[in-house]
C-alpha positions as CSV (number, residue, x, y, z in Angstrom):
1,X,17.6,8.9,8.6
2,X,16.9,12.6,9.3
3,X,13.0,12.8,10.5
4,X,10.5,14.9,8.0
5,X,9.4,18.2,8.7
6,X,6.3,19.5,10.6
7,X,4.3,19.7,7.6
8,X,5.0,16.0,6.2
9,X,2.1,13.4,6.7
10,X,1.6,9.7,6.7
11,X,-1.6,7.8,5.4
12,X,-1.7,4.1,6.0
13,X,-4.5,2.3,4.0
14,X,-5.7,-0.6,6.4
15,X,-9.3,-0.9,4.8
16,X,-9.0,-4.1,2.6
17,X,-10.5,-7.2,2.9
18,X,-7.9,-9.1,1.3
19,X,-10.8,-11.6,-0.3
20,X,-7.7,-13.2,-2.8
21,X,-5.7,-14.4,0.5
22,X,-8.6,-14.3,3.0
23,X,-8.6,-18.2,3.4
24,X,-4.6,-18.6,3.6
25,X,-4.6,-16.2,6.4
26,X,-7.4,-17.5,8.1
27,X,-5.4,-21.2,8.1
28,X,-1.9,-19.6,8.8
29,X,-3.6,-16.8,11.6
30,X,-7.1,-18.0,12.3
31,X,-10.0,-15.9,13.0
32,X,-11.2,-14.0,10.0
33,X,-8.1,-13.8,8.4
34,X,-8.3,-10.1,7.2
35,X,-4.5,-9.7,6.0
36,X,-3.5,-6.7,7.3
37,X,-3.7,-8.1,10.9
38,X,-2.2,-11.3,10.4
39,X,1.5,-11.9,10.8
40,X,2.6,-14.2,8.7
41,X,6.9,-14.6,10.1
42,X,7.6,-13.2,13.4
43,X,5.1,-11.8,16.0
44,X,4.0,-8.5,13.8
45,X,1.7,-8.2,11.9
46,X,1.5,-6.6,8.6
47,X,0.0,-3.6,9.6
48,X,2.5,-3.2,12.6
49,X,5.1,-3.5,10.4
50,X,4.0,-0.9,8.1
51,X,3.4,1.7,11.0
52,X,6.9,0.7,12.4
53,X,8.5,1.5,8.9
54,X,6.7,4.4,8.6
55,X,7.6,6.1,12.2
56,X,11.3,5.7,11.0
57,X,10.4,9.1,8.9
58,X,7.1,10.1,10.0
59,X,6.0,10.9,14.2
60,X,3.2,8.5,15.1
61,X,0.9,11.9,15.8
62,X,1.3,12.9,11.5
63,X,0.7,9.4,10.7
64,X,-3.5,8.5,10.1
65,X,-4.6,5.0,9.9
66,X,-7.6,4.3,7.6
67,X,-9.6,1.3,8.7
68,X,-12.9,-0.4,7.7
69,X,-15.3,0.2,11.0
70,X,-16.1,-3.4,10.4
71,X,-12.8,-4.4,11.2
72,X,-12.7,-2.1,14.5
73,X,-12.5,-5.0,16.7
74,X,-9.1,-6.2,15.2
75,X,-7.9,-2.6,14.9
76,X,-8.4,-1.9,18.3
77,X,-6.5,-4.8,19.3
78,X,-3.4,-3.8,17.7
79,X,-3.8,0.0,18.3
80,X,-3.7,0.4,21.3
81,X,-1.9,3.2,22.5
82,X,-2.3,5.0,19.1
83,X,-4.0,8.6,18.9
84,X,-7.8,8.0,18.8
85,X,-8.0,10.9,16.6
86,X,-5.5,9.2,13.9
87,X,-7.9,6.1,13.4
88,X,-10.2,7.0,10.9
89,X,-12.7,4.2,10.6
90,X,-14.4,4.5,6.5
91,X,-18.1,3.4,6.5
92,X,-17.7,1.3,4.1
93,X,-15.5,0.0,1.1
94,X,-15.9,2.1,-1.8
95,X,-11.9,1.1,-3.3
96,X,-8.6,2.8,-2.8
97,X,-9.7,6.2,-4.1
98,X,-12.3,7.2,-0.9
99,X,-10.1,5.0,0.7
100,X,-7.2,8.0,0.1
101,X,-9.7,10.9,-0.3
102,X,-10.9,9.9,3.5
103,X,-7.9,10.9,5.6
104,X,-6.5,13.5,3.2
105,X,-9.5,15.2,4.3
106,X,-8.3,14.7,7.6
107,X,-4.8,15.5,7.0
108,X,-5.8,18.5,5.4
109,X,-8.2,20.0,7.8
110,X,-5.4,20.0,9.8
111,X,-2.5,20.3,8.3
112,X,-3.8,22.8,4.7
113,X,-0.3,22.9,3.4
114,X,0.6,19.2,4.0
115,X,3.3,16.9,2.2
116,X,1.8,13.4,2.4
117,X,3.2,10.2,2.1
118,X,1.3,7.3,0.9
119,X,1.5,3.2,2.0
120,X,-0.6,0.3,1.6
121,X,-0.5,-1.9,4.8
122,X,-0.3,-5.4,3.1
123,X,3.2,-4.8,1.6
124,X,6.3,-7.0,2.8
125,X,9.5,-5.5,2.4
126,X,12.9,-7.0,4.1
127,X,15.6,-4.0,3.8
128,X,12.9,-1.5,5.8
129,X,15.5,1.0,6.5
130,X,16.5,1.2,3.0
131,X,13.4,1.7,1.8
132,X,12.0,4.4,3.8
133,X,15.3,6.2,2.8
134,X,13.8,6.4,-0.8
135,X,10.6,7.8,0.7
136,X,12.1,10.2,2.0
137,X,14.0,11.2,-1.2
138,X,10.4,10.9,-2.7
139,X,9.3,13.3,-0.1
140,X,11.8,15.9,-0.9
141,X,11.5,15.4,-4.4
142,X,8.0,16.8,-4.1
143,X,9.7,20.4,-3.2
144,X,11.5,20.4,-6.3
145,X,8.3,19.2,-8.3
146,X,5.4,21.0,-6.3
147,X,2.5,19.7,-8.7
148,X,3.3,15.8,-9.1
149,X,2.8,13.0,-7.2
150,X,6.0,10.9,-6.7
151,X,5.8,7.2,-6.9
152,X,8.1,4.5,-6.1
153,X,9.2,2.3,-8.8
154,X,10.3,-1.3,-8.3
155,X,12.6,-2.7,-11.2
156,X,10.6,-5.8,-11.8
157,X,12.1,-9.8,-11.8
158,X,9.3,-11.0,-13.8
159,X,6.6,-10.5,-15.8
160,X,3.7,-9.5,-13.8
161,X,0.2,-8.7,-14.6
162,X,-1.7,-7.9,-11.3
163,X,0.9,-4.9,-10.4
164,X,0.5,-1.7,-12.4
165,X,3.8,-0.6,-14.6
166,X,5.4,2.9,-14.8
167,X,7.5,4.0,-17.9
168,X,9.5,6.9,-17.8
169,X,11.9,9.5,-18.8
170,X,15.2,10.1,-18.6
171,X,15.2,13.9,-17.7
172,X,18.1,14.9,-16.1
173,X,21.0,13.4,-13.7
174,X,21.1,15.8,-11.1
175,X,17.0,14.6,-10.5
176,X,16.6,11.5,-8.2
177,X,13.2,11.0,-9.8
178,X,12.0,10.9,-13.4
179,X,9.2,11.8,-15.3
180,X,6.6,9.3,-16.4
181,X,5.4,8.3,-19.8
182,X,2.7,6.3,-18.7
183,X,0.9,4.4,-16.4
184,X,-0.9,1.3,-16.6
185,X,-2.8,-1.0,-13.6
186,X,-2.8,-4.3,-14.3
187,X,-1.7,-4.7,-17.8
188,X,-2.7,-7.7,-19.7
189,X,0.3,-10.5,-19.5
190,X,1.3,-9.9,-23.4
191,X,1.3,-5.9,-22.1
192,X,2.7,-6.9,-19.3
193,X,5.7,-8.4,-21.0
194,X,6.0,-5.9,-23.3
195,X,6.6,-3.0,-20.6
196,X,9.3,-5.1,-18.9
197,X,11.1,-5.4,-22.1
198,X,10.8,-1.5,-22.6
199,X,12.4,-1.0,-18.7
200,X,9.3,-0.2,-17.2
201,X,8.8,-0.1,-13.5
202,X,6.3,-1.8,-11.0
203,X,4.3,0.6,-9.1
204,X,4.5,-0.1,-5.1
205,X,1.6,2.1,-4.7
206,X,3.9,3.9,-2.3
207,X,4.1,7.7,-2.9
208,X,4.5,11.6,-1.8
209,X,2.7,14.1,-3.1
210,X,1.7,17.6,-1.6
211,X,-2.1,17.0,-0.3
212,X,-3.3,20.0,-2.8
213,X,-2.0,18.5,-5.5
214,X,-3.6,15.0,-4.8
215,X,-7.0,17.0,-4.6
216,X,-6.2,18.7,-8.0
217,X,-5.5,15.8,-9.7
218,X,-9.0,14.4,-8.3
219,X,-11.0,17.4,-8.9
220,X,-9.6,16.9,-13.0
221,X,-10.3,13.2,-13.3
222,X,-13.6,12.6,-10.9
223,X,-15.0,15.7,-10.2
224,X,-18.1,14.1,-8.6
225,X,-15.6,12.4,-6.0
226,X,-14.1,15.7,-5.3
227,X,-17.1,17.5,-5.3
228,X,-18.5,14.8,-2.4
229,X,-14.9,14.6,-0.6
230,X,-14.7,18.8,-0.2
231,X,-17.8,18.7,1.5
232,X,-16.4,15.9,3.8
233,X,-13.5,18.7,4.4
234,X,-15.5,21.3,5.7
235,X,-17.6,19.5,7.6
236,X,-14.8,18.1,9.7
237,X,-14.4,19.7,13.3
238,X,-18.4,20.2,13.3
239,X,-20.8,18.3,15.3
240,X,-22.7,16.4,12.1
241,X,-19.4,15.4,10.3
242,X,-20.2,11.5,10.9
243,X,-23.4,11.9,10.1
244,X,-22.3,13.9,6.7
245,X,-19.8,11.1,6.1
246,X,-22.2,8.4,6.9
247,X,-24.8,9.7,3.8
248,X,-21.4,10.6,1.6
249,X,-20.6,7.3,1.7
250,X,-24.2,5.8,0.7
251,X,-24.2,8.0,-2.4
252,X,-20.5,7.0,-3.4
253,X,-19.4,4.5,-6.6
254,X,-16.6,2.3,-6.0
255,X,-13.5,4.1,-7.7
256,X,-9.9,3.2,-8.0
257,X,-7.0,5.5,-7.6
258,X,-4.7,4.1,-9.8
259,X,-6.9,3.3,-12.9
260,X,-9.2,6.1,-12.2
261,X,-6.8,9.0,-10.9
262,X,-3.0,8.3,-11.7
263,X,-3.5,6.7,-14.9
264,X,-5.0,9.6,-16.1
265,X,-2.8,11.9,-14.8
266,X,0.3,10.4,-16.2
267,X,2.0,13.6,-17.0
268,X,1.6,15.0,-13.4
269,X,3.6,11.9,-12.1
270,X,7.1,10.8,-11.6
271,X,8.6,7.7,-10.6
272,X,11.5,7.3,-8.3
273,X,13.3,4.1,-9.1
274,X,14.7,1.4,-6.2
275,X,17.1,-1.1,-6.1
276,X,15.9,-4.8,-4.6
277,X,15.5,-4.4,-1.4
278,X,13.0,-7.5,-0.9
279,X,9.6,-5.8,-1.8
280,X,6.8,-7.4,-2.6
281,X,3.0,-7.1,-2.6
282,X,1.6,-9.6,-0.3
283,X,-1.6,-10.2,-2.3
284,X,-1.5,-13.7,-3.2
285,X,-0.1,-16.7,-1.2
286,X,2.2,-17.1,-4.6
287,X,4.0,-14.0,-4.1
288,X,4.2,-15.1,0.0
289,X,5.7,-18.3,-0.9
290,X,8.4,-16.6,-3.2
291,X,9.4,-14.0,-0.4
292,X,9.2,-16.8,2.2
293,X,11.8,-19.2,0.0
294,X,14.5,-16.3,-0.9
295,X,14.5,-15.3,3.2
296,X,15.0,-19.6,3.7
297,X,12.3,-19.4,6.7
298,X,9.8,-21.8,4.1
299,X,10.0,-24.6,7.7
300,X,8.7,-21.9,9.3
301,X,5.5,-20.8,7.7
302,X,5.0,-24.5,6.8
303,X,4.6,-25.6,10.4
304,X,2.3,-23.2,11.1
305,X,-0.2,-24.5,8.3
306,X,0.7,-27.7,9.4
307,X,-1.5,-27.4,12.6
308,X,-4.4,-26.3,10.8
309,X,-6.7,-28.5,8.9
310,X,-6.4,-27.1,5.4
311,X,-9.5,-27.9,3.6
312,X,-9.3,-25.5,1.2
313,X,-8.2,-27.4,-2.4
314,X,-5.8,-24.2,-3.2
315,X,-4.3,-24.1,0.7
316,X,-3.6,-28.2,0.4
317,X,-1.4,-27.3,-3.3
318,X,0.3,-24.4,-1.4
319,X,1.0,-27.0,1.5
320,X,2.4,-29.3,-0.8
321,X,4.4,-27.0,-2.6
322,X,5.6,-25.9,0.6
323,X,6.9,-29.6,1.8
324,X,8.2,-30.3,-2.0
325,X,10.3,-27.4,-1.8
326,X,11.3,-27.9,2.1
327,X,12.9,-31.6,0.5
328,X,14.5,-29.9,-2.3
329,X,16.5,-27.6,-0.3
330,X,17.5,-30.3,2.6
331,X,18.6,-33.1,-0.9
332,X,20.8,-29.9,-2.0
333,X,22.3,-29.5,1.4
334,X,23.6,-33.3,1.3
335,X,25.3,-33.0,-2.0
């Protein structure tokens, strides 16, 4: 895989709290059990794995690193090393959209004609090699199509209502990327249904777009947040930007980029579609138990909960699903 150019950023959203999984990870890890610092097979964690991904496009001094500065204790543990200057530590959890808006303002401070490239740190993906390579496709896609946002679409196994779904368009075989119908975060399950029928996509929240075109498609669909996140960009470099970002952040409303910025912006986006590679969204300990049982490696995670007292009702019926399944598979192996 050929490395992006000089002008091709990474921004890697490690600000959740991951409140849905919180007490699985705190069983399986210990401590708080913030997700993106957990490891859940193998020695990495999530996070490390996402920054290891990403540095097979992207140079670790173009990638930034959002965190909450509550979670600075367990950042700092798993960063060492990293540029000081790529950690940017949000002052508190206002959703994905300041969430992005944060380092973008970084990037673009330093980087005004930047490409970025987009990637949640909770994701779980097996064929990591293969996937980046449609990241970067996305990437150059974006100097074909200067004004969207590319996104990567996941052709879905079942019907799913806490991913968002992309429908597109047909437009062309010499494209790699299509143009989107529509875009909907978290359909209902009847929706839901309905979109998979019609061939829609799941959205992995992974995505390229050129930073000016992420602010445009702000500034159209909350103005207010781009009003606030411009002055963040100009006071950057000065003496009194923490202080400026400090008081942005007590006047900010929770907003969320998907639902609030690409769902509206539909016709500025375009979805590139991937084959299974093993991709999933690690934000329930359902879909961690399905990626754990196609890999085979359910013994694994199972003796680590094992050693912890599970007193959580929830954790015990994962447990047991765990062990049911474990018997299953070693009955099949005698027939």
């Amino acid at each position: 895989m050929v490395m992006a150019d000089k002008n091709t950023w990474g921004i890697v959203l490690a600000a959740g709290e991951g409140n849905r999984v919180r007490e699985f990870f705190s069983a399986l890890c210990g401590g708080q059990g913030i997700k993106q610092f957990c490891s859940v097979l193998g020695k990495r964690s999530l996070l490390q794995m996402t920054l290891d991904r990403v540095q097979q496009l992207i140079p670790r001094e173009r990638i930034l690193i959002i965190v909450d500065k509550r979670h600075r204790p367990e950042a700092a543990a798993q960063l060492a090393g990293w540029p000081e200057e790529n950690i940017i530590y949000q002052p508190a959890n206002r959703e994905t959209a300041p969430g992005i808006l944060l380092p973008l303002a970084h990037v673009s401070h330093r980087c005004p004609d930047a490409t970025v490239a987009m990637f949640p740190s909770d994701h779980f993906i097996s064929n990591e090699r293969g996937f980046m390579s449609h990241v970067a496709k996305a990437v150059e896609e974006t100097k074909m199509f200067p004004a969207s946002a590319v996104l990567l679409g996941m052709t879905p196994d079942r019907i799913e209502e806490g991913y968002g779904w992309i429908s597109s368009l047909e437009d062309g075989k010499d494209k790699c990327s299509r143009a989107v119908r529509g875009f909907w975060e978290k359909p209902s399950l009847p929706h839901a249904e309905k979109l998979m029928q019609d061939g829609a996509l799941w959205n992995t929240f992974v995505f390229a777009a050129r930073a000016a075109t992420l602010w445009e498609m702000t500034r159209q669909t909350v103005p207010e947040l781009y009003g606030a996140f411009t002055g963040v960009r100009i006071m950057l470099g000065t003496n009194h930007a923490d202080k400026y970002i400090d008081q942005t952040y007590e006047r900010l409303c929770a907003v969320n980029f998907s639902s609030a910025i690409l769902a509206r912006c539909a016709a500025r986006l375009r979805v590139l579609p991937v084959p299974e590679i093993g991709w999933s969204d690690w934000g329930s300990a359902d879909r961690i138990l399905d990626s754990v049982m196609r890999m085979g490696r359910v013994g694994e995670l199972a003796a680590r909960l094992e050693k912890h007292s599970v007193g959580d009702p929830s954790l015990a019926n994962l447990l047991s699903r765990f062990q049911t399944y474990r018997k299953q598979v070693a009955y099949e192996a005698q027939l």
